[in-house]
Chimera marker file (.cmm) of the C-alpha trace (Angstrom):
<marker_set name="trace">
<marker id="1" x="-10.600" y="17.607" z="14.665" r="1" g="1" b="0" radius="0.5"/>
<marker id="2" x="-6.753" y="18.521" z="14.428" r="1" g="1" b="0" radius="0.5"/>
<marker id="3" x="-5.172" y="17.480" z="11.040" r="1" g="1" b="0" radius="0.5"/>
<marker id="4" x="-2.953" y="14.728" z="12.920" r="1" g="1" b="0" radius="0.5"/>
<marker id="5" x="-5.594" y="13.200" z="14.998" r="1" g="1" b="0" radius="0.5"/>
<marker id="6" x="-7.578" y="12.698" z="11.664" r="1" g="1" b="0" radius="0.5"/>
<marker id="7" x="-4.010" y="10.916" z="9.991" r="1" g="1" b="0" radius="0.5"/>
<marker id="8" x="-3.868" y="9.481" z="12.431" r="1" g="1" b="0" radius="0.5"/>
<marker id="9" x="-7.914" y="7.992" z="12.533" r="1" g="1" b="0" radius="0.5"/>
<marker id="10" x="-7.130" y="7.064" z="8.724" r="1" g="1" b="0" radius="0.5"/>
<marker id="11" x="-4.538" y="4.727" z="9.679" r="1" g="1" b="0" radius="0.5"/>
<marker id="12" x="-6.464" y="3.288" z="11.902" r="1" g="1" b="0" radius="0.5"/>
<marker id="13" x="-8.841" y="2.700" z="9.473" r="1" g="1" b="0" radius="0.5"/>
<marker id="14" x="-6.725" y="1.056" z="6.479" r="1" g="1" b="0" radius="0.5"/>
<marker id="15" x="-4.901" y="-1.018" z="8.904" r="1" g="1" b="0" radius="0.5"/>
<marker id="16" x="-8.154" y="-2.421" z="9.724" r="1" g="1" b="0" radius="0.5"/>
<marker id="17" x="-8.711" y="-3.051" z="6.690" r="1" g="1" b="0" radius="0.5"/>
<marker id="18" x="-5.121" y="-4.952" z="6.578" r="1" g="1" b="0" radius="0.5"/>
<marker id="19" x="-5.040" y="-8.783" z="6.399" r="1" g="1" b="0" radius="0.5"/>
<marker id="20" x="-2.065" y="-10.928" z="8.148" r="1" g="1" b="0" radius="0.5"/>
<marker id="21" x="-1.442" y="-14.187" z="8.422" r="1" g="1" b="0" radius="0.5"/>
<marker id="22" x="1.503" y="-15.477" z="11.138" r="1" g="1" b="0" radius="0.5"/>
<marker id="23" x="2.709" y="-12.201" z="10.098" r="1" g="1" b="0" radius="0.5"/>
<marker id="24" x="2.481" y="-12.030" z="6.222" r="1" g="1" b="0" radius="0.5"/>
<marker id="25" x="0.719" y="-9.550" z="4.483" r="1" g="1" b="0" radius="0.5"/>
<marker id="26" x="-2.337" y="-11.433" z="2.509" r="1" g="1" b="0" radius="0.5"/>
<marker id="27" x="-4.161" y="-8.312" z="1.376" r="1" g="1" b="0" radius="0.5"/>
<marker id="28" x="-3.833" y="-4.382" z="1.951" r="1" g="1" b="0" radius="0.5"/>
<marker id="29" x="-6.473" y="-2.176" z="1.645" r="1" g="1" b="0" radius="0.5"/>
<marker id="30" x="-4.087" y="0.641" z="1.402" r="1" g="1" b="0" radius="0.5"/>
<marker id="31" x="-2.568" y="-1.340" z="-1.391" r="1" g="1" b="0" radius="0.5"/>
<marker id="32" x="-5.287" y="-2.113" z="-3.383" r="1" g="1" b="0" radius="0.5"/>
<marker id="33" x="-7.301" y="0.895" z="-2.621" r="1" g="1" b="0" radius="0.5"/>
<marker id="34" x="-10.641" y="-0.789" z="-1.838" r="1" g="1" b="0" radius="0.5"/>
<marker id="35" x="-11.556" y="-4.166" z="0.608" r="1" g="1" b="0" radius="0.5"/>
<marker id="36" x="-11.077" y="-7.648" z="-0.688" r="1" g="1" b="0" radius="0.5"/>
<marker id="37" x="-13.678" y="-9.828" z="-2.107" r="1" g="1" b="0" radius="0.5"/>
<marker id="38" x="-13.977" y="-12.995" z="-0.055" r="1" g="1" b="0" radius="0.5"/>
<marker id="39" x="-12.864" y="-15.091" z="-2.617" r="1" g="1" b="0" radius="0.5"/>
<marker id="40" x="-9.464" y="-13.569" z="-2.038" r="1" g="1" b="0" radius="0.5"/>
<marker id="41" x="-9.340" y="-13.614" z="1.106" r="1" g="1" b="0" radius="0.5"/>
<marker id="42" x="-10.381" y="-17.337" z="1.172" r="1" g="1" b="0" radius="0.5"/>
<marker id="43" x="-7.834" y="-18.308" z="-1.674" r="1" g="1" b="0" radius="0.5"/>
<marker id="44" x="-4.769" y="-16.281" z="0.219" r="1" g="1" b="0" radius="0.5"/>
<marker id="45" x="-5.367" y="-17.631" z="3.581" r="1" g="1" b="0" radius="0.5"/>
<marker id="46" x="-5.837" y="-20.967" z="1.677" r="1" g="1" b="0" radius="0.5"/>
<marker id="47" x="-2.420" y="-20.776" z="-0.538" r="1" g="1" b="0" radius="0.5"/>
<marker id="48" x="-0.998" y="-20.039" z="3.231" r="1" g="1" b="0" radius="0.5"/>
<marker id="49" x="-1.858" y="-23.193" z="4.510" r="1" g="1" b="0" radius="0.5"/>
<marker id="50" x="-2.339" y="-25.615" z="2.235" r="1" g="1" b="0" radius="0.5"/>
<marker id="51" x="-2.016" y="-24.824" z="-1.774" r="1" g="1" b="0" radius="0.5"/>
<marker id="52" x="-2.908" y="-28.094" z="-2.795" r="1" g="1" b="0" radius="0.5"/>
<marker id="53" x="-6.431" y="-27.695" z="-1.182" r="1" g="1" b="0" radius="0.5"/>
<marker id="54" x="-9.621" y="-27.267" z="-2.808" r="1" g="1" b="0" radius="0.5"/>
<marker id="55" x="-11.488" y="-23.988" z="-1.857" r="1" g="1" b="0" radius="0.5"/>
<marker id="56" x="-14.270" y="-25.913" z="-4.159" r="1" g="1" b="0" radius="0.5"/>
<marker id="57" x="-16.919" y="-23.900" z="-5.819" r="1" g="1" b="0" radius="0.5"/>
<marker id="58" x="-14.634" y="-20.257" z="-4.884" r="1" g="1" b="0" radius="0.5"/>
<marker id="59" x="-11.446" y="-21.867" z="-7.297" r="1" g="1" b="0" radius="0.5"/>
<marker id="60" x="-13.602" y="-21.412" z="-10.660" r="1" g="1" b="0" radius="0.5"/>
<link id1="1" id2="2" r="1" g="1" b="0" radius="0.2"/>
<link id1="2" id2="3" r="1" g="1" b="0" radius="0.2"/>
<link id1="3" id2="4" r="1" g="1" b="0" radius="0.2"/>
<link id1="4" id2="5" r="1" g="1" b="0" radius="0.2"/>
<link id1="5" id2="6" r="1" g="1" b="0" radius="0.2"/>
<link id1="6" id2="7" r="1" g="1" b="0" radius="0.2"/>
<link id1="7" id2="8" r="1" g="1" b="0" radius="0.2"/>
<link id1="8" id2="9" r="1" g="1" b="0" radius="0.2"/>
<link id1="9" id2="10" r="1" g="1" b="0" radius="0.2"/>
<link id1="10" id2="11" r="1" g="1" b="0" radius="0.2"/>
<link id1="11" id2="12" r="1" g="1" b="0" radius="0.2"/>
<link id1="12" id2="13" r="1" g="1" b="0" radius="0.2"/>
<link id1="13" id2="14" r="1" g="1" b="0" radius="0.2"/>
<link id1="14" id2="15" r="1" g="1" b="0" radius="0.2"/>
<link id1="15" id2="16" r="1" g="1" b="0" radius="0.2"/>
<link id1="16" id2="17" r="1" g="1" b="0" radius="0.2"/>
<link id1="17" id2="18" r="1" g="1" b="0" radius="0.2"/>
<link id1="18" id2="19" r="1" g="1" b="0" radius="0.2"/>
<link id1="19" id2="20" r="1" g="1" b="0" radius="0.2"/>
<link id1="20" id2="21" r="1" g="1" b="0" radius="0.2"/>
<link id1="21" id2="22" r="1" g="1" b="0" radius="0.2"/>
<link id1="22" id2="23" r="1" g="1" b="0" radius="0.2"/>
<link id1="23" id2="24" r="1" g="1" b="0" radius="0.2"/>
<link id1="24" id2="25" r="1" g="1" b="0" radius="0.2"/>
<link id1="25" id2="26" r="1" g="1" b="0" radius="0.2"/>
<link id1="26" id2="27" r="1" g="1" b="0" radius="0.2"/>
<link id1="27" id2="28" r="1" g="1" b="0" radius="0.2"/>
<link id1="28" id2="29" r="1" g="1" b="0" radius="0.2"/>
<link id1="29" id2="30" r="1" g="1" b="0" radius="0.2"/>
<link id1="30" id2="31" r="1" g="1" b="0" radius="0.2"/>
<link id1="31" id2="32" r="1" g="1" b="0" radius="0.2"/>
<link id1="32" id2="33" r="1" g="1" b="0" radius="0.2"/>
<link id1="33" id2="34" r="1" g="1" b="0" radius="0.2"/>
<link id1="34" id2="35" r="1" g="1" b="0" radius="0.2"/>
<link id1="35" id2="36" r="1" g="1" b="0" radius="0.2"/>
<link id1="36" id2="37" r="1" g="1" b="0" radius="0.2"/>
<link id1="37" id2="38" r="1" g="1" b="0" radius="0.2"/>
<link id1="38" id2="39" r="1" g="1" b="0" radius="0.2"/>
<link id1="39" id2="40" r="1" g="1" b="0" radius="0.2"/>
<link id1="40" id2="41" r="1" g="1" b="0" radius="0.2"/>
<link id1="41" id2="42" r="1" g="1" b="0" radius="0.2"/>
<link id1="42" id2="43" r="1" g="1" b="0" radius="0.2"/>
<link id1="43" id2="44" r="1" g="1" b="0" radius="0.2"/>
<link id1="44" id2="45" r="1" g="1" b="0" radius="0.2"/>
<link id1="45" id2="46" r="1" g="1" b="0" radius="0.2"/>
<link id1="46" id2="47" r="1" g="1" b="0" radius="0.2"/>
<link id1="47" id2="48" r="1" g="1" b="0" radius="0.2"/>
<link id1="48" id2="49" r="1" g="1" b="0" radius="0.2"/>
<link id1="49" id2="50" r="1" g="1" b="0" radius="0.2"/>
<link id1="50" id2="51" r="1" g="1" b="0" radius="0.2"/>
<link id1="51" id2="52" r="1" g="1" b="0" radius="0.2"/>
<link id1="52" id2="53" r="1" g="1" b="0" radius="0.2"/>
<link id1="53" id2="54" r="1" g="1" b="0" radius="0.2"/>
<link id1="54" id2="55" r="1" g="1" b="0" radius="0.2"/>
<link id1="55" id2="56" r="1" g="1" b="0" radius="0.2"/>
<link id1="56" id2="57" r="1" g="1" b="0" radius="0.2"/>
<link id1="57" id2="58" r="1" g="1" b="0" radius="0.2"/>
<link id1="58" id2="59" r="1" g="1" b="0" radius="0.2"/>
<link id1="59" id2="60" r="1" g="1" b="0" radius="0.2"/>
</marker_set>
């Protein structure tokens, strides 16, 4: 595999790994170096839409 074609399956590969919401970033794997925990993902999507909701037992 040519050294571009593998770049270029990386990036592939971290922007799958790349969360948006109506366009905002909410987490990068690239970023952060590793995948997000559910929790965050729940909480960011949840501060997106409505901060004043409860995510319940995932906000302690």
């Amino acid at each position: 595999m040519s050294t571009s074609r593998s770049q270029e399956r990386r990036q592939e590969s971290l922007s799958l790994a790349t969360q948006l919401l109506d366009g905002a970033l909410l987490f990068s794997r690239a970023a952060a170096e590793r995948f997000p925990e559910p929790k965050e993902l729940k909480r960011a999507i949840r501060d997106s839409i409505d901060p004043e909701r409860s995510l319940g037992h995932s906000d302690r």
